[in-house]
N, C-alpha and C positions, 0 to 999 in steps of 0.2 A: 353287262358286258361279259365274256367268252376271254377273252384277253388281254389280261390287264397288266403284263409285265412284258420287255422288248430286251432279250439278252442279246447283247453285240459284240461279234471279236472288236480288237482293233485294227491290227497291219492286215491288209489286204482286203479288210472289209469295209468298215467306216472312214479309216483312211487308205492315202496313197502317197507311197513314200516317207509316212511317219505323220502324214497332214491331214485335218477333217476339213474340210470346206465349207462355208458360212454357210451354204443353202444344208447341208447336210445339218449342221449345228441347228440350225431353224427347223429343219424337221421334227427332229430331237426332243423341241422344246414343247414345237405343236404337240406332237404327241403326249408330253408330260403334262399340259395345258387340260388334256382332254379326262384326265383322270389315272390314267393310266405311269406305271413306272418305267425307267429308262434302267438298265444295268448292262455295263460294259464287264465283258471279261475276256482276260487278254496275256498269255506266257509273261509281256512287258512286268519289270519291278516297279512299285512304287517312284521312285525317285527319276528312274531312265520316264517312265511316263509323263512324270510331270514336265521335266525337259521338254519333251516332244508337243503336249497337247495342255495349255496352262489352263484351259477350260475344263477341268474334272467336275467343277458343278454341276455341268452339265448331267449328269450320271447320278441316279439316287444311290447306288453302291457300285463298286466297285472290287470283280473279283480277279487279283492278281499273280502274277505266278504259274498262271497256269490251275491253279483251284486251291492253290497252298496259303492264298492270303486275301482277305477282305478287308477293303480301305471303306469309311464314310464319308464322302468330302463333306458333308456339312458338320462334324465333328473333327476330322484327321483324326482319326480312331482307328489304327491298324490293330487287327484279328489273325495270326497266324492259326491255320487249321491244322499244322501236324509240326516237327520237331526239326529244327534246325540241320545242317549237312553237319556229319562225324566229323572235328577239325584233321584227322589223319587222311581222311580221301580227299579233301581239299592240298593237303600237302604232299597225297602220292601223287596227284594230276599235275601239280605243279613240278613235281621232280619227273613226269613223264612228258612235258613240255606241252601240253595240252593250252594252248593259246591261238588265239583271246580267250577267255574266261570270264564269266559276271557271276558274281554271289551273292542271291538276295537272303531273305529270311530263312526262305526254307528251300527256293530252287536252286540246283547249279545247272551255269548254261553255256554252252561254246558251241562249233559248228562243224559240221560235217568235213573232212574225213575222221574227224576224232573218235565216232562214235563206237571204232574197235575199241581203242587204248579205253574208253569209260567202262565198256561191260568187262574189260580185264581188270582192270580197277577194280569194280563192283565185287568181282567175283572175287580176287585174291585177297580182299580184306570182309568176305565172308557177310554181305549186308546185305538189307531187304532194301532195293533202290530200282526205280524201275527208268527206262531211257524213254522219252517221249520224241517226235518230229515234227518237225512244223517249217516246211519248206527249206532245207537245210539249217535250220535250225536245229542242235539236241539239246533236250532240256532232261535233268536229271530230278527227279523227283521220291518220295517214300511211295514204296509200294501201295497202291491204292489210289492216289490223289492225281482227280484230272479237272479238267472243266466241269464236269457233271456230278462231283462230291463238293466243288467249292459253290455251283449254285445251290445247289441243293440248300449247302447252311446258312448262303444269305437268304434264302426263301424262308427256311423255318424262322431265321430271325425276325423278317420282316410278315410272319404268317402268312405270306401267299403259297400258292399250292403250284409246281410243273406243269400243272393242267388246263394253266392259266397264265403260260409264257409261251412265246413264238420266241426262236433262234434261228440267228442267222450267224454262217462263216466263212469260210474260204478254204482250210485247208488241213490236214493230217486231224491235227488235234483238236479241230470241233465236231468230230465225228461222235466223241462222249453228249459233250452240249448239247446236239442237235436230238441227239436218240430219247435224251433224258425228259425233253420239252413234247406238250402238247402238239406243237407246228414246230419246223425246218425249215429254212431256207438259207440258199445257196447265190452270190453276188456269182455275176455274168464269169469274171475272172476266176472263181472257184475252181479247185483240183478235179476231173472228171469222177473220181471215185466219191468226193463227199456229193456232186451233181445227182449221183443214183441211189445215195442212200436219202437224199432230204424229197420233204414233200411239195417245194415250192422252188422251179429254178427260176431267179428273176432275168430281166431282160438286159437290167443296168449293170454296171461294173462299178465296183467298189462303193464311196459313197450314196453316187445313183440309183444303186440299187438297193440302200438299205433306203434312199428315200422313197422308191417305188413301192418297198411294203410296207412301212409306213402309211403310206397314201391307201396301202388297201387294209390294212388294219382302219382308221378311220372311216372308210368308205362304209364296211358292210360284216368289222368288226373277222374279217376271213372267213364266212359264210358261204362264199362263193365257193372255195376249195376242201369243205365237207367231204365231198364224195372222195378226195383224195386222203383222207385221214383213216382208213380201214384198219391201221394199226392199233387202234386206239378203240373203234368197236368191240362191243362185249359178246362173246360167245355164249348163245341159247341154248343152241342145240343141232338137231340134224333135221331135214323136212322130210318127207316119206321119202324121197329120190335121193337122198343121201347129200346134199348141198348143204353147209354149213350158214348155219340161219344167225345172223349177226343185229344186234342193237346197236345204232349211233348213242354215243351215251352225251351228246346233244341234240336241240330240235326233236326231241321224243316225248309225247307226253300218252302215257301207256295204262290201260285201263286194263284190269285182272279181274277178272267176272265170271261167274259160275254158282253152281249150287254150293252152300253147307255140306262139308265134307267133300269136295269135289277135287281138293287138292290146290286152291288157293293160297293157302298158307305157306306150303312147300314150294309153290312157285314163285312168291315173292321171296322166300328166303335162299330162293338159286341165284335169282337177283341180287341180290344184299349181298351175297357171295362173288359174285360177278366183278360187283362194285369193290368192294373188303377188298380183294384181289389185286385189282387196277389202281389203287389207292385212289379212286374218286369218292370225295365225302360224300356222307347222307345223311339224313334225319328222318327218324323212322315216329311216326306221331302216330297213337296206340291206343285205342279208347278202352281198352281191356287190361290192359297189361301183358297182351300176349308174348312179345317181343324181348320182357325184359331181364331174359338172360342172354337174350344174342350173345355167340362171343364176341364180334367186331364192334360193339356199340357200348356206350358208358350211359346209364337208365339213370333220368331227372323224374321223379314221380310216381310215385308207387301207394298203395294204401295205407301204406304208415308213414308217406313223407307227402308235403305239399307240393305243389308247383310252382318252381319259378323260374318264370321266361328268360330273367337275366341271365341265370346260372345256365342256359336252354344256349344264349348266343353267346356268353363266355367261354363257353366247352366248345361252339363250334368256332371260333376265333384260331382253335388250333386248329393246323389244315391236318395232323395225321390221327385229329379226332372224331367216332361218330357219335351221333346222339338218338337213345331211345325214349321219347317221349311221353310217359304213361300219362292218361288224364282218369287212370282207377280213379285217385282220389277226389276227383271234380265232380260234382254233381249234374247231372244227367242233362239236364236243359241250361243249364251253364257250357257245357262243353262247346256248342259254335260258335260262339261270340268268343270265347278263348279262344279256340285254334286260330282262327280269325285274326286277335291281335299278334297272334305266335306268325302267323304269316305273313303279316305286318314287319316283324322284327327280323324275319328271317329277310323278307324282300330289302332289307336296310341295308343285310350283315352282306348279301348277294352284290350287292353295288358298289359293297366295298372294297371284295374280296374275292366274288365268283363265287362264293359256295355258302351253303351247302349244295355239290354240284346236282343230288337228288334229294325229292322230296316225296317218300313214303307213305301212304295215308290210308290205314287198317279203317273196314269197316268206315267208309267213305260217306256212304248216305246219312250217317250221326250225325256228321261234322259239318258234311256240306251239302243240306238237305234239298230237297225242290219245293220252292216256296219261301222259304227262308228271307227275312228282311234285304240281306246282303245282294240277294238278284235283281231288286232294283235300286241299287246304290252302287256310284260311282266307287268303288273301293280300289284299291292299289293292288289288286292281286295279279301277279303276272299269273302264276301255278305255271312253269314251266320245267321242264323235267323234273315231272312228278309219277309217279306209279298210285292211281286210286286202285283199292283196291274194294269191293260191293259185290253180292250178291243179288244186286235190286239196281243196274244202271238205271229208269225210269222214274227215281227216288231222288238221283241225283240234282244238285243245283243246275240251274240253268245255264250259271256264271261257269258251268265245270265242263258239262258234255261239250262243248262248240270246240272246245280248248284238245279235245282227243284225238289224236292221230294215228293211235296203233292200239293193239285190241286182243286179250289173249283171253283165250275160254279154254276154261276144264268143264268138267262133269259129263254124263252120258248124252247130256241131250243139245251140244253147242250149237247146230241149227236152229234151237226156241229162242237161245240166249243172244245170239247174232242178229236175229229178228227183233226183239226185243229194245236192244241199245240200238239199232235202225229207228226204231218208228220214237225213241226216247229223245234221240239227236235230228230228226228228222233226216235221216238221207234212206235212199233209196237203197232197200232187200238185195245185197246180192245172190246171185243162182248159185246156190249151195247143192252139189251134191247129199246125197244122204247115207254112200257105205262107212261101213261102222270104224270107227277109230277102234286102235289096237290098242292094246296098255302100254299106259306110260304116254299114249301120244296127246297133246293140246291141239287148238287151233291157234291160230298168231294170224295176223289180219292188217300189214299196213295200208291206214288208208287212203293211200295216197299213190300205191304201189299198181301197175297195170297186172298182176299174176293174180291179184283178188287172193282169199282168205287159204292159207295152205296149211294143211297137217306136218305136224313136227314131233317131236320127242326129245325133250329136254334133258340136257344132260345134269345127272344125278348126283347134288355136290352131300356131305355128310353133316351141314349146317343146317339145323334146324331151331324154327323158334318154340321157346320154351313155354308148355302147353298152361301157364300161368293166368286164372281169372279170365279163359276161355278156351272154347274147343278148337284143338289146332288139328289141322290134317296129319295122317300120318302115311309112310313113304305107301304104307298098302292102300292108303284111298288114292294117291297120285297115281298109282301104277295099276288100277284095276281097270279090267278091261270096261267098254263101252258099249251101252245096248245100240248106237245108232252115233253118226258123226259127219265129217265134211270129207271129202277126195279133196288129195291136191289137182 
């Protein structure tokens, strides 16, 4: 699953008038039913919530306040995320008649027209306190703290990753929530300004609508609205016509192929960079140890340490952890049947968790050869958002090429190597031009894509992997020019 977390305001989304409705609470559940977790976050304090909605069970956390407090209800375990209101601004607002008033752990809150008298407040007793909105609501808060710093910390608690939550709101103050989340979405009644910034406006109003996307998270896990997620694709590079050449960093399963020295290396570590960036984990599995000073990755395995798998999915448990995988110290004909089981543990930790949301694989034909036991046995391998990376795609496992859908060649000659993974994967040669590629430029080839295989030129990041127990490209073999190549 893609999305395994459902962040939910309260007023004006789930509820109306302060009320969730039985069918809406049954959605809720279905969804929690299916693997997936429930978290409400909502300006509401503790206490004024539980009044209103006695069903918090419902909710695997709870973030309140506006981002400033995280409840467990299967514990009652209140988490304040930042520091109480100064009791002297509490008692200038009171002498400035600032009423009604609510005071929770760490928000203060009252309602619009007050929200002069607050920033004079603010200001005359010299504080870091920022004023938030939420439909004449003003909520006063420590600078920094909104919806999208208080999920955040329920996610690192609970080791999910934003990249694997959908949010939905209604109004001012889920406009942090919304950005911070893989998907958005907007209830029918939403403010028109959060309608243009989210990715999904539903049809329904309030509850209805959060059961609508519900109904389409279960359906197809939000697959359908891919092509509307462009904020979250990884930037390549530029194609010869100067269009900005973007990776869905789902649904991609990306083969990097070319000669020895052709600049392979360099351009998986644009990627790794891409990734490191965007905070989407990865697991970089390394039969050399080329990898194992990346700086974004923390290295299991090396020639003076053994390997273990445990330590391999313990490390990726964290979501703001990667992992470099050396199999130096594994003996040479042992190494498939190990990756093997590591893919294994990885497809478990994925089920649990979404991630590692890529999976990296140096020197591809070692590990997952053609012939191999594995191609005719039913094994659990998805290999989905994976980057193989070969010199020899025709080498590869059977179980691997079918699985390939985008395709990026360096070296001088990508018309033999295009040719080549064709008649490997069996699909049919496309008409390749043959003027020469300029320096610095690849081929990139979605196949799936009606524009067929186009020239590009990748943008140049200062991360490189470290030339450790084998030959790594370097920036002068990626950028040297090309005897022969493809036209866009």
């Amino acid at each position: 699953m893609r999305f395994l977390a459902l962040a939910t305001d309260y007023d004006g989304t789930i509820a109306t008038g302060g009320q969730v409705g039985e069918t809406t609470f049954a959605a809720l559940e279905h969804l929690r039913r299916s693997g997936r977790r429930v978290l409400l976050v909502t300006g509401r304090e503790i206490p004024d919530l539980m009044h209103v909605c006695p069903r918090l069970d419902a909710f695997d956390r709870i973030v309140a306040e506006n981002g400033a407090l995280v409840y467990n209800p299967a514990t009652r375990a209140e988490t304040p995320l930042a520091a109480a209101p100064p009791p002297e601004f509490i008692e200038l607002l009171k002498a400035r008649h600032v009423s009604p008033m609510s005071i929770g752990r760490v928000i203060v809150a009252t309602w619009q027209p007050y929200e002069t008298v607050v920033l004079e407040t603010i200001r005359d007793l010299g504080l870091e306190m920022q004023v938030i909105f939420n439909k004449g609501a003003v909520m006063i808060l420590p600078s920094g703290v909104n919806k999208a710093t208080g999920l955040a910390a329920t996610l690192e608690e609970m080791c999910l990753s934003p990249h694997n939550v959908v949010a939905v709101g209604d109004a001012e103050n889920d406009h942090a929530l919304c950005k911070a989340c893989e998907a958005s979405a907007a209830v029918a009644n939403a403010l028109p300004t959060l309608k243009d910034a989210v990715d999904i406006v539903l049809d329904n109003h309030h509850g209805a609508g959060v059961e609508e996307l519900i109904h389409r998270v279960l359906e197809d896990d939000l697959r359908s609205i891919e092509p509307r997620l462009v904020r979250h694709h990884l930037p390549l590079g530029k194609s010869s016509d100067g269009r900005e050449v973007l990776l869905p960093p789902y649904g991609i399963n990306l083969l990097i192929t070319g000669p020895r020295g052709g600049g392979k290396s360099s351009l998986a570590a644009a990627l790794l960079d891409r990734l490191a960036k965007s905070k989407y984990q990865f697991c970089v599995v390394d039969p050399d140890g080329s990898y194992q000073h990346f700086e974004h990755a923390t290295s299991i395995g090396h020639h003076q340490q053994s390997l273990d798998l445990n330590a391999v999915v313990q490390l990726l448990e964290k979501p703001n952890q990667n992992a470099h995988v050396s199999l130096a110290s594994v003996a040479l004909e042992e190494r498939p049947s190990l990756f093997l089981s590591l893919v294994v543990a990885l497809e478990r930790l994925r089920a649990k968790t979404g991630r590692p949301h890529w999976l990296i694989i140096d020197d591809a034909e070692h590990l997952l050869p053609y012939g191999a036991p594995q191609d005719s046995l039913p094994l659990p391998l998805d290999l989905s958002r994976v980057a193989l990376i070969t010199e020899a795609p025709r080498q590869l496992s059977a179980i691997a090429l079918p699985k390939i859908n985008a395709l990026a060649v360096v070296g001088d000659q990508p018309e033999r190597t295009v040719a080549e993974f064709c008649e490997a994967a069996g699909r049919a040669t496309p008409l390749l031009p043959t003027s020469p590629l300029a320096a610095g430029e690849i081929v990139f080839w979605k196949l799936d894509s009606s524009t067929g295989p186009l020239r590009m030129r990748v943008d140049r990041t200062e991360t490189r992997p470290s030339p450790v127990g084998g030959q790594v490209a370097t920036g002068e073999n990626f950028d040297r020019p090309a005897a022969s190549g493809l036209a866009h």
